[in-house]
C-alpha positions as CSV (number, residue, x, y, z in Angstrom):
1,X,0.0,0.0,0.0
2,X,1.3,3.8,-1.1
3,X,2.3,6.2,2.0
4,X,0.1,9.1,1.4
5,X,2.4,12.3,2.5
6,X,1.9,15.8,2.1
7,X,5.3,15.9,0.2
8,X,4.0,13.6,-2.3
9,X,1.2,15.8,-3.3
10,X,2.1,19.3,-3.4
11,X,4.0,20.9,-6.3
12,X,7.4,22.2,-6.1
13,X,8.5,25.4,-7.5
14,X,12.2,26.4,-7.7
15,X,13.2,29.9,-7.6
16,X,17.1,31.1,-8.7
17,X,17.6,34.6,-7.0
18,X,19.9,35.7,-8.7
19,X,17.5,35.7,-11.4
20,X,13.9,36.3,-10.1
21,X,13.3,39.9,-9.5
22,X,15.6,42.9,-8.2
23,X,14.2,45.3,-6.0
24,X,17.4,47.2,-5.5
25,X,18.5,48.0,-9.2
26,X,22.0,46.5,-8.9
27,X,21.0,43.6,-11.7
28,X,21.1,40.5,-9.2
29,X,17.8,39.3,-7.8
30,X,17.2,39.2,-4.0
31,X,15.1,38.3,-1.5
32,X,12.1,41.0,-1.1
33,X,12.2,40.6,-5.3
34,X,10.6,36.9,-4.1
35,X,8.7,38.6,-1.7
36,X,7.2,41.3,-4.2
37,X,5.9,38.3,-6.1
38,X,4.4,36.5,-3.4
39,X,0.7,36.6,-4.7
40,X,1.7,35.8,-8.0
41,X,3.2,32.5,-6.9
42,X,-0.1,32.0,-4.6
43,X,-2.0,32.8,-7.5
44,X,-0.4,30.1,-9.7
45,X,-1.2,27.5,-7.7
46,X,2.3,26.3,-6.3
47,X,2.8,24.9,-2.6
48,X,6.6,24.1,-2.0
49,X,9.2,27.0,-2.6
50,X,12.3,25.8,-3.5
51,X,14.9,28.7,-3.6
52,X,18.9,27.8,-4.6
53,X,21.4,29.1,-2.5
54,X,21.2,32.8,-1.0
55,X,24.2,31.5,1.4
56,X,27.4,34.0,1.6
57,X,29.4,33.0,-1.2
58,X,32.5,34.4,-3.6
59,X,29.7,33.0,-6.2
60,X,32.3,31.2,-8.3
61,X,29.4,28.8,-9.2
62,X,26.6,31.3,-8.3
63,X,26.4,30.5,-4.8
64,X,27.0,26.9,-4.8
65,X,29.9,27.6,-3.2
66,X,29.4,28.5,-0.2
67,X,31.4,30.8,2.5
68,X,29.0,30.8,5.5
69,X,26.2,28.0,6.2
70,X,24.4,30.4,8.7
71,X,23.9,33.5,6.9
72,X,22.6,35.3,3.6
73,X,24.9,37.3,1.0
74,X,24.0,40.6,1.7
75,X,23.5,41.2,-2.0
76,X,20.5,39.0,-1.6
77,X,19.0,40.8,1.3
78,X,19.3,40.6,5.2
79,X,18.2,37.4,7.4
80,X,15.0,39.8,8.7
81,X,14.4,39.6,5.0
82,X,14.6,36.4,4.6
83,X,12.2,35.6,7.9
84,X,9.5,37.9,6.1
85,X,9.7,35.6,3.1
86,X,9.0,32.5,5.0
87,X,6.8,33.9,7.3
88,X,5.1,35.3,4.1
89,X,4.8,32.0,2.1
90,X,3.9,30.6,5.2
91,X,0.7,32.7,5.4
92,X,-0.1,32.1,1.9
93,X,-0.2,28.3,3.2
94,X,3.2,27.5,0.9
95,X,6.3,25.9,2.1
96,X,10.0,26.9,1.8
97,X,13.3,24.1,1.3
98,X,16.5,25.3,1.1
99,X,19.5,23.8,-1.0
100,X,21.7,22.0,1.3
101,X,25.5,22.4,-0.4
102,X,27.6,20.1,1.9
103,X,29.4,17.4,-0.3
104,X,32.0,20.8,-0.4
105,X,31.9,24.4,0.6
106,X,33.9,27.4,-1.0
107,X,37.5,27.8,-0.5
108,X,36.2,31.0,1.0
109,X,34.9,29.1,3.5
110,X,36.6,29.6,7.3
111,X,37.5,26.0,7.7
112,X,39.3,25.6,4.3
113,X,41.2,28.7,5.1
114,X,42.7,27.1,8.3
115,X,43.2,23.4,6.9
116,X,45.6,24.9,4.2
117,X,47.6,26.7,7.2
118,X,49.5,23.7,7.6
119,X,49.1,19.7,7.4
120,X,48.7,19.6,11.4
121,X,45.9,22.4,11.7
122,X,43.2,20.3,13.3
123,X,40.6,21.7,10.2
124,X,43.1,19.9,7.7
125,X,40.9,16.7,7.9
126,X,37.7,18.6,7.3
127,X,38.8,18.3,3.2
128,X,40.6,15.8,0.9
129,X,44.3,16.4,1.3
130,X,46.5,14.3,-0.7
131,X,50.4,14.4,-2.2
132,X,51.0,14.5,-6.0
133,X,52.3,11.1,-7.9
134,X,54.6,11.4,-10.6
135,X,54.6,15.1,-11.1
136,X,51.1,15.7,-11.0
137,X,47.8,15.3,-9.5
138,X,47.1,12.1,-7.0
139,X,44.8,10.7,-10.2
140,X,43.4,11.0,-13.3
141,X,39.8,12.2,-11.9
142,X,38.6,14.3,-13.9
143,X,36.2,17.7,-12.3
144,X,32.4,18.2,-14.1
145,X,33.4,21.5,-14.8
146,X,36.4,20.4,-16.9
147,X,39.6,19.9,-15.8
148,X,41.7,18.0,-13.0
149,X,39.6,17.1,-10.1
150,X,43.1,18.2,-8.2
151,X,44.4,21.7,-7.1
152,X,47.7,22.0,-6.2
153,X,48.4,24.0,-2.9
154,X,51.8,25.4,-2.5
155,X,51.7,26.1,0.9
156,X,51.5,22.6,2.3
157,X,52.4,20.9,-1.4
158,X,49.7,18.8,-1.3
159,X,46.2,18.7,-3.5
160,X,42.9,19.0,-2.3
161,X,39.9,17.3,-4.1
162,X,37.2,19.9,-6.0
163,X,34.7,17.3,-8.1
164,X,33.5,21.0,-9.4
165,X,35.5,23.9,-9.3
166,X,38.8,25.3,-8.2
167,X,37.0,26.9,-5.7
168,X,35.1,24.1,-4.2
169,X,36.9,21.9,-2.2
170,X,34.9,18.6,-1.5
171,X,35.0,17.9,2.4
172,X,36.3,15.1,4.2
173,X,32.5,13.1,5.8
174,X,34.8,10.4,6.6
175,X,35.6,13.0,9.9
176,X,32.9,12.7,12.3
177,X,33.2,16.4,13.0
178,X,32.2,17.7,9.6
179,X,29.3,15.5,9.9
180,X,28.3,17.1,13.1
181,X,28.8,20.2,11.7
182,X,26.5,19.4,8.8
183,X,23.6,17.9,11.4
184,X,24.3,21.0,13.7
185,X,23.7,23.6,10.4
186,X,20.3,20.9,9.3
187,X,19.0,22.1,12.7
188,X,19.8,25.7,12.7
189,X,17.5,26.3,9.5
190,X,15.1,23.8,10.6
191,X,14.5,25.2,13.8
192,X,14.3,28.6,11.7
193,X,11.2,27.2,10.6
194,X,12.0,26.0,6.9
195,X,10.2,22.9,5.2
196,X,13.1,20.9,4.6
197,X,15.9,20.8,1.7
198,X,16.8,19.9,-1.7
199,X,20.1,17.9,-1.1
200,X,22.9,19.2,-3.6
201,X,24.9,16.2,-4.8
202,X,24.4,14.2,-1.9
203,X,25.5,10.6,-3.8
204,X,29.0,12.1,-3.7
205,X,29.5,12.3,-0.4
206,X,31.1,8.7,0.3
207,X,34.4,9.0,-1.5
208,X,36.2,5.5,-2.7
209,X,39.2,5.9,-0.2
210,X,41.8,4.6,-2.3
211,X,41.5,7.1,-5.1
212,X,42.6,4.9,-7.6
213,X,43.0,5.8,-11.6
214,X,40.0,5.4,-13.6
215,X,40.0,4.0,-17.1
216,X,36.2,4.5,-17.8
217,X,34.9,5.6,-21.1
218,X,32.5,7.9,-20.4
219,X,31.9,10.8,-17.6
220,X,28.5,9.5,-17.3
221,X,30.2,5.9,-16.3
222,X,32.5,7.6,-14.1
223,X,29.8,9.5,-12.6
224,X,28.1,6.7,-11.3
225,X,30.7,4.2,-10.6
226,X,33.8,6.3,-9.0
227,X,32.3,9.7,-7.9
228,X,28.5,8.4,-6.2
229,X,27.4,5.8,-4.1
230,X,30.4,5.5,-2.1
231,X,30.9,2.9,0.4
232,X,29.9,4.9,3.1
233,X,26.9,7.1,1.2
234,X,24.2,5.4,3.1
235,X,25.8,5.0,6.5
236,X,26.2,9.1,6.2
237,X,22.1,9.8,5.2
238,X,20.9,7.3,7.6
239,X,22.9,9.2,10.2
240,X,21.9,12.6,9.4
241,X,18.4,11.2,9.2
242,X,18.9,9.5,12.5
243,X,20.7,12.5,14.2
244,X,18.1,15.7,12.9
245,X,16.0,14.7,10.1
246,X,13.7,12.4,11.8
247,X,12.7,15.1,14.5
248,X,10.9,17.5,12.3
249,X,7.9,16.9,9.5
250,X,9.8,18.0,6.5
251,X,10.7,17.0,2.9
252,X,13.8,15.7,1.8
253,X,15.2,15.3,-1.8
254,X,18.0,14.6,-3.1
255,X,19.9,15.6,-6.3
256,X,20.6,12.4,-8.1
257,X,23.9,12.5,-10.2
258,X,25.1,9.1,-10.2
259,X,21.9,7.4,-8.7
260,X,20.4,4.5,-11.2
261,X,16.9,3.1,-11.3
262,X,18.8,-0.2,-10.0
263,X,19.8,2.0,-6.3
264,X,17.3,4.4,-6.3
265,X,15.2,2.6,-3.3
266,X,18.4,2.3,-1.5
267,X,18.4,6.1,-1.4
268,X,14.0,6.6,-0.8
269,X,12.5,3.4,0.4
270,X,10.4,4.3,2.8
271,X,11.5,2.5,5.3
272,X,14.7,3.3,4.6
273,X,15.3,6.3,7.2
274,X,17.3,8.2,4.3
275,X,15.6,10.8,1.6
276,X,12.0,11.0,0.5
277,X,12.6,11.5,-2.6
278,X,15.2,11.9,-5.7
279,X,15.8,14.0,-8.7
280,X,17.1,11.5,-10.7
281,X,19.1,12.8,-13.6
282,X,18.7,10.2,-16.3
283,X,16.4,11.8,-18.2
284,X,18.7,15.5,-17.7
285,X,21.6,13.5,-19.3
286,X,19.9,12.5,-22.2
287,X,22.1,13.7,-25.4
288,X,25.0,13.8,-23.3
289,X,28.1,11.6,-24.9
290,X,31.2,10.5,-23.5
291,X,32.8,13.7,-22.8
292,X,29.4,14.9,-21.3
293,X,26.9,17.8,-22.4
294,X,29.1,19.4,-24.9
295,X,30.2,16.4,-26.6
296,X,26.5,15.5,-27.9
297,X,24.7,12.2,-29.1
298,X,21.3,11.9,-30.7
299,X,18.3,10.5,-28.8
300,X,14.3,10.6,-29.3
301,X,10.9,10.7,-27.6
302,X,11.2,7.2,-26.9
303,X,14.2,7.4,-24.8
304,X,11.9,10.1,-22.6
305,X,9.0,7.3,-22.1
306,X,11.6,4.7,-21.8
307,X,13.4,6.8,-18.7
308,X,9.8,7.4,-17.2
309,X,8.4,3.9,-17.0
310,X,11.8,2.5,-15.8
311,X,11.9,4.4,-12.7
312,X,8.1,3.6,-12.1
313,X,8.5,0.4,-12.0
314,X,12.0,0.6,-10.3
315,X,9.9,2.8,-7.5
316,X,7.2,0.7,-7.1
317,X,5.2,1.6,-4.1
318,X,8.3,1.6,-1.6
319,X,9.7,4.9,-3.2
320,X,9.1,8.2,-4.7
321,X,10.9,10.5,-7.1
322,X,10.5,14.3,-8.2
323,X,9.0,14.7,-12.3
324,X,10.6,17.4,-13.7
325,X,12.3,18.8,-17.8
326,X,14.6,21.3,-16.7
327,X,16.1,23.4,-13.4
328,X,18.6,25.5,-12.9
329,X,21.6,23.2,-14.2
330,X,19.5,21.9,-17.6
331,X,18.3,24.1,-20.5
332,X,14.1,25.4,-21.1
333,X,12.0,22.2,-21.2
334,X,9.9,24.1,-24.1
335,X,13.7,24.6,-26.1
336,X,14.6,21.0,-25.1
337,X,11.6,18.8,-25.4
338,X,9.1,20.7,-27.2
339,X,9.2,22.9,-30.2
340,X,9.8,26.9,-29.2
341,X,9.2,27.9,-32.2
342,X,6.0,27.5,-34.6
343,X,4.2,25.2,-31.3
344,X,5.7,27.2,-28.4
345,X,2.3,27.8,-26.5
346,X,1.2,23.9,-27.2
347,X,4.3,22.0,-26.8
348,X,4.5,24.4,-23.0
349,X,1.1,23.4,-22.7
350,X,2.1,19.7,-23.4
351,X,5.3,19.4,-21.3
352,X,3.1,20.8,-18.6
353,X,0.2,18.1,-18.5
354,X,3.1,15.2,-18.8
355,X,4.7,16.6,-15.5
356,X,1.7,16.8,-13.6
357,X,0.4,13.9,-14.4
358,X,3.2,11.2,-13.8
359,X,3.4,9.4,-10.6
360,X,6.0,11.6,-8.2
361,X,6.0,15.2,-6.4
362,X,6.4,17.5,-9.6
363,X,8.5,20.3,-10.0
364,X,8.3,23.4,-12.3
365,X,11.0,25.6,-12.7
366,X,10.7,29.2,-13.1
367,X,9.5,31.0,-16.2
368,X,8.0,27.4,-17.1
369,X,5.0,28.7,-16.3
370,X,4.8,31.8,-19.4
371,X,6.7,29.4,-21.5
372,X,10.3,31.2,-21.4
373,X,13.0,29.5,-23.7
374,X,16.6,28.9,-24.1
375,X,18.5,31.9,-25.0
376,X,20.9,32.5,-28.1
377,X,23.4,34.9,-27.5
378,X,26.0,35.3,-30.3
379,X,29.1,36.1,-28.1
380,X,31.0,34.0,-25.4
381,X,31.1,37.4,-23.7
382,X,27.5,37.4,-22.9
383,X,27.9,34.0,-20.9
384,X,28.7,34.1,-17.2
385,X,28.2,30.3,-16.3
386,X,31.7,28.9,-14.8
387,X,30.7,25.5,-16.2
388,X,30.4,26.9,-19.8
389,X,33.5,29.3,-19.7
390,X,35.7,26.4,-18.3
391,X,34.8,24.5,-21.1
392,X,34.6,27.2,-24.2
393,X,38.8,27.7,-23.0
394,X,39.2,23.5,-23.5
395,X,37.2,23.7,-26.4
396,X,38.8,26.8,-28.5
397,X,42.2,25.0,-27.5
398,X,41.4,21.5,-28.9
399,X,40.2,23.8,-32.2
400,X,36.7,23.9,-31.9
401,X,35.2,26.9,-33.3
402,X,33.8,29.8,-31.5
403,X,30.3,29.6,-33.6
404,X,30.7,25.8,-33.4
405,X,30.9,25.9,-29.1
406,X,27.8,28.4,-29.2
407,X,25.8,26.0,-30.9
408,X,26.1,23.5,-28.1
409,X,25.7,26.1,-25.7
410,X,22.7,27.2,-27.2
411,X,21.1,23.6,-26.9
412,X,22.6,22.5,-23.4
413,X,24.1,25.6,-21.4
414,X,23.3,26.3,-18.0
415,X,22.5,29.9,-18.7
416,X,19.3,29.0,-20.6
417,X,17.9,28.7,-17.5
418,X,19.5,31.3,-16.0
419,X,18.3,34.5,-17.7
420,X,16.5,37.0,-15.6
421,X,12.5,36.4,-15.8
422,X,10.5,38.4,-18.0
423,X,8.0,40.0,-15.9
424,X,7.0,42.4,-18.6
425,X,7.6,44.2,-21.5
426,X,9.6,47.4,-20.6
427,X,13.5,47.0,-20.2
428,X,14.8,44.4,-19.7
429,X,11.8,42.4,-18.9
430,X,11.0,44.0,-15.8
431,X,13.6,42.4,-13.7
432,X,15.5,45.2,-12.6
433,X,16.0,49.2,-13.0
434,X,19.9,48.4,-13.6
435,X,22.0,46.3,-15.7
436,X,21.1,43.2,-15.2
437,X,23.8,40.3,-13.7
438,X,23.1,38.5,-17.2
439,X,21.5,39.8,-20.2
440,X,17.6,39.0,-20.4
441,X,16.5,37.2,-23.6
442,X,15.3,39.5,-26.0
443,X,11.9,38.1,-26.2
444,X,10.9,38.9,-23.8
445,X,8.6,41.9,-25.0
446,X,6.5,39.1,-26.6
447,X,7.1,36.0,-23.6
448,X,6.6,37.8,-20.3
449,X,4.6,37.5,-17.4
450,X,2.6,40.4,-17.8
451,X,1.2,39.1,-21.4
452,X,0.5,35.2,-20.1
453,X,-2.0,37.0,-17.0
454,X,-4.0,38.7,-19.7
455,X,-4.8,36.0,-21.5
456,X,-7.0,33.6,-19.7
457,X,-5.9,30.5,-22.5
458,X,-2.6,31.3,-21.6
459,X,0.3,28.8,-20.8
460,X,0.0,30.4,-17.0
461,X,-3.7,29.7,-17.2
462,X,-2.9,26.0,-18.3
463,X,-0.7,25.3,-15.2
464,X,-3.0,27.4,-12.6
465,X,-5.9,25.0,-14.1
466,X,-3.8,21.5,-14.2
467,X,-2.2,22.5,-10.7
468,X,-6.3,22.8,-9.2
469,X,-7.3,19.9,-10.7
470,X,-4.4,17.9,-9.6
471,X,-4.9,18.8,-6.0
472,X,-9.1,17.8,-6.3
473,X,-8.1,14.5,-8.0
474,X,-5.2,12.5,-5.9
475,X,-5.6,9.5,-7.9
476,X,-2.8,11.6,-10.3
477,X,-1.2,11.7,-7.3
478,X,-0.9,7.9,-6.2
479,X,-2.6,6.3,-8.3
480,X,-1.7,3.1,-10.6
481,X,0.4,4.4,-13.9
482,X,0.1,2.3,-17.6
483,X,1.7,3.6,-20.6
484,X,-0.8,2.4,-23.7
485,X,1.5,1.5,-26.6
486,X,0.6,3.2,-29.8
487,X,1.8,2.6,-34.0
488,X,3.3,5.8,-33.6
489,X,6.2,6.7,-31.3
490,X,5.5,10.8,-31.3
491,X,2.2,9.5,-28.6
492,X,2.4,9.0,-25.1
493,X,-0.6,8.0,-24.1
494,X,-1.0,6.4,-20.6
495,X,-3.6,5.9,-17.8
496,X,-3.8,6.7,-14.0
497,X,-6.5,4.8,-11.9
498,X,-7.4,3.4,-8.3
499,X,-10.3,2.0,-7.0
500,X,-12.3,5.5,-7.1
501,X,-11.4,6.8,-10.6
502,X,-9.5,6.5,-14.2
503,X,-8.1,8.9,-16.2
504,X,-6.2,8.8,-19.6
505,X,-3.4,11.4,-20.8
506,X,-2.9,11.6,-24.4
507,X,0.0,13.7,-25.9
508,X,1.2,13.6,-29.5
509,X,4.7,15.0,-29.1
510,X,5.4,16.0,-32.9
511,X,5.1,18.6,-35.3
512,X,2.4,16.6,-37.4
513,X,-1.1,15.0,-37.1
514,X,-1.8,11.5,-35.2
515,X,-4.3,9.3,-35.0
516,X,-4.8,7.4,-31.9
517,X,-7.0,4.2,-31.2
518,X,-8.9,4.1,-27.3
519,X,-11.5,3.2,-26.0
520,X,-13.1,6.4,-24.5
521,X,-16.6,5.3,-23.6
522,X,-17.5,6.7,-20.3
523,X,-14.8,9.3,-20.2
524,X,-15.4,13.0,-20.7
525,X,-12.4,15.7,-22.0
526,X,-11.1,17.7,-19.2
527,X,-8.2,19.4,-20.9
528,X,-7.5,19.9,-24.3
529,X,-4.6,22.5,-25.3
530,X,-5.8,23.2,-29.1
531,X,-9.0,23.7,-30.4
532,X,-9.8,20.3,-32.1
533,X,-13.4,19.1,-32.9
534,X,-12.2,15.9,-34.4
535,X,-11.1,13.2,-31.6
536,X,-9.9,10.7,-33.3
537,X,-7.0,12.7,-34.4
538,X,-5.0,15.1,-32.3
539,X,-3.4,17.7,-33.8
540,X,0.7,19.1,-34.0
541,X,1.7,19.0,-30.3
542,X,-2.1,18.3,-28.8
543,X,-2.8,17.4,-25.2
544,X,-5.9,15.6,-23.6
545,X,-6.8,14.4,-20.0
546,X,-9.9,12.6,-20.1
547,X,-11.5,11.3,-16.7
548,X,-13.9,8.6,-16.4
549,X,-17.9,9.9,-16.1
């Protein structure tokens, strides 16, 4: 029998800062920008509030390296700001999680600065200290960000470990005190008041201690078999669980790099006393070849349903993942999965009824919700994502071309996602009086916030509507999920049913016509996204939900 839990039915939305809304005019988003927009939020229909990292921070990888657990970068706001949010969303009857950044902090960070002093400074074992071999770096580990996984320190003449960048030294959870001091900052924002956290990484924790050479083909290999699911991975959650977790009635999930179908339960079965639930990644690394997102392989629709119905069955009724097409670290589900172009409202319309209709606690990123798409900026310059800069240097030296870099950029950069939000049509979107941090896509005169409100058949409309009926009808929450095959592989039709109802989502994902073949006796259309008097065909990119009478 499914747990029923509130975590399970509400709807997540992430918020990036940075990116959300300035109230200051300095071009970086900040915390009483979120609170300015409040009732919009409320008014869409959203319950969880999940807001990336407002933590001090040099912002080497925009805040994901952080300096000070306990406070917020002042260019975000104060902490009496940030208790007016959560007391705000509170009131609105919405929740807030945090990201949780621990498998390393920032080289900023107090106790890196001491445990480079010297190799007998008792913070030295809070990181990943090791001598060079041959010349060079301990190994041949390579970082995600491009790169050695090793930094050389002069000062001690020893590396430290950074999985990202140079300026994120991964710490040392085999020492009992940096896992204290992660359970002791869990309870500081807990007993804040917060709903819980969106764990950053968190299979990478457990390192393999004897740090040997890998000969793997492909990052996404060494991913999951050398960086996650150490030894120790579980040992660590169940602890933290054990130790802080347990006390209060938040949610838990974990970002999912590394983390197959075939573990998953190890990480969320419920009666596991570790996560609640998982953002597995499989479907994010779709496209992504041996050399990872910039080093591109083809894939289709089928791979999508293939991904979803794996991890349904993998899940069973013991566990629980989040459905989602994009966040903050994967390009515009509409640019990615749909078509942005000639079926930009439909396809957003589309994308939308597939997430809130699977089986797990969906999450919508923001800007999803008035359809905002990747960006195509013609100059490196323009770009301010470490990840993509890092990799634009390998790149140009290996002789890629500029134009030939931007392409892939344009398909899989991080800053797709990362573009202020278009709140309306004045300049630039909106989003601040100033310059903004990172240029806003320019279209958003046409795509903004403002435009999708008027419009009551708008892609805003859509989710406020599919987010209502989702919370009246929990059999889309728990219930029983069948995909029903169909001749044509651009349909993904499937059904959700219990004992009290039955439902049927069907979603031609193409840029032509289909015909599909179901038996729809005794159901009635409650959603369509295109006007389409015909129902035995569905039109380019046409979505249905019909419920049983």
């Amino acid at each position: 029998m499914i747990q029923q839990k509130w975590w399970k039915e509400e709807v997540i939305y992430q918020i990036y800062p940075r990116s959300f809304k300035d109230s200051t005019g300095n071009g970086i988003g900040d915390l009483r920008g979120i609170i300015s927009k409040m009732d919009y939020l409320k008014e869409l229909g959203v319950d969880i509030i999940w807001m990336s990292p407002v933590y001090p921070s040099p912002n080497d990888d925009n805040g994901y390296d952080i300096s000070d657990y306990r406070n917020i970068h002042p260019e975000f706001g104060t902490m009496a700001d940030f208790d007016e949010l959560l007391a705000g969303l509170h009131q609105r009857g919405m929740r807030l999680i945090m990201d949780l950044v621990v498998n390393h902090s920032s080289d900023e960070h107090e106790w890196f600065k001491k445990s480079r002093e010297s190799k007998d400074n008792p913070y030295r074992d809070y990181y990943i200290w090791k001598p060079g071999k041959n010349g060079g770096p301990p190994n041949n580990w390579q970082s995600f960000f491009g790169g050695s996984a090793w930094k050389h320190d002069e000062k001690t003449d020893e590396y430290f470990l950074h999985l990202f960048t140079k300026k994120q030294p991964d710490l040392n959870w085999e020492n009992p005190k940096v896992r204290q001091e992660v359970y002791d900052l869990i309870k500081f924002w807990l007993d804040k008041g917060i709903d819980g956290f969106r764990m950053d990484v968190i299979p990478l924790i457990s390192k393999r201690l004897e740090f040997a050479d890998t000969a793997l083909p492909s990052f996404g290999e060494i991913v999951e078999k050398v960086y996650s699911n150490g030894p120790k991975v579980h040992e660590y959650i169940n602890e933290m669980y054990e130790t802080v977790l347990k006390h209060y009635d938040i949610m838990t999930v974990g970002e999912g790099p590394g983390i197959s179908k075939d573990v998953g339960l190890k990480y969320v079965g419920h009666d596991r006393g570790e996560l609640n639930m998982i953002f597995h990644l499989d479907t994010m690394f779709l496209g992504f070849g041996p050399g990872g997102k910039f080093d591109p392989v083809p894939y289709d629709w089928s791979d999508v349903k293939r991904i979803f119905r794996e991890w349904y069955e993998a899940m069973g009724d013991s566990g629980w993942v989040s459905i989602f097409l994009d966040n903050h670290d994967f390009p515009r589900m509409v640019s990615r999965f749909g078509n942005d172009d000639h079926y930009r409202n439909e396809s957003a319309k589309l994308l939308a009824m597939l997430v809130l209709t699977l089986r797990g606690t969906a999450c919508i990123y923001q800007g999803s919700e008035m359809g905002m798409t990747n960006v195509h900026f013609d100059s490196i310059e323009d770009y301010r994502d470490v990840e993509t800069l890092n990799f634009y240097k390998e790149y140009i030296e290996k002789g890629v071309s500029s134009e030939d870099f931007l392409k892939m950029v344009h398909e899989y950069g991080r800053d797709n996602v990362r573009t202020p939000i278009q709140w309306d049509a004045t300049h630039h979107g909106g989003f601040t009086k100033g310059t903004p941090w990172i240029k806003v896509n320019p279209n958003y005169p046409a795509i903004n916030a403002e435009e999708v409100l008027k419009d009551k058949n708008s892609i805003f409309y859509w989710y406020k509507n599919l987010l209502a009926y989702r919370k009246k009808n929990k059999t889309l929450v728990y219930g029983e999920w069948k995909e029903i095959k169909q001749t044509s592989e651009n349909l993904y039709v499937y059904e959700r049913f219990d004992t009290d109802n039955h439902y049927y989502i069907v979603l031609n994902h193409s840029d032509v016509e289909e015909t599909f073949e179901l038996n729809l006796d005794n159901h009635q259309l409650d959603f369509q996204n295109v006007k389409n008097n015909d129902l035995s065909h569905l039109k380019p990119w046409e979505a249905r939900l019909y419920k049983r009478k």
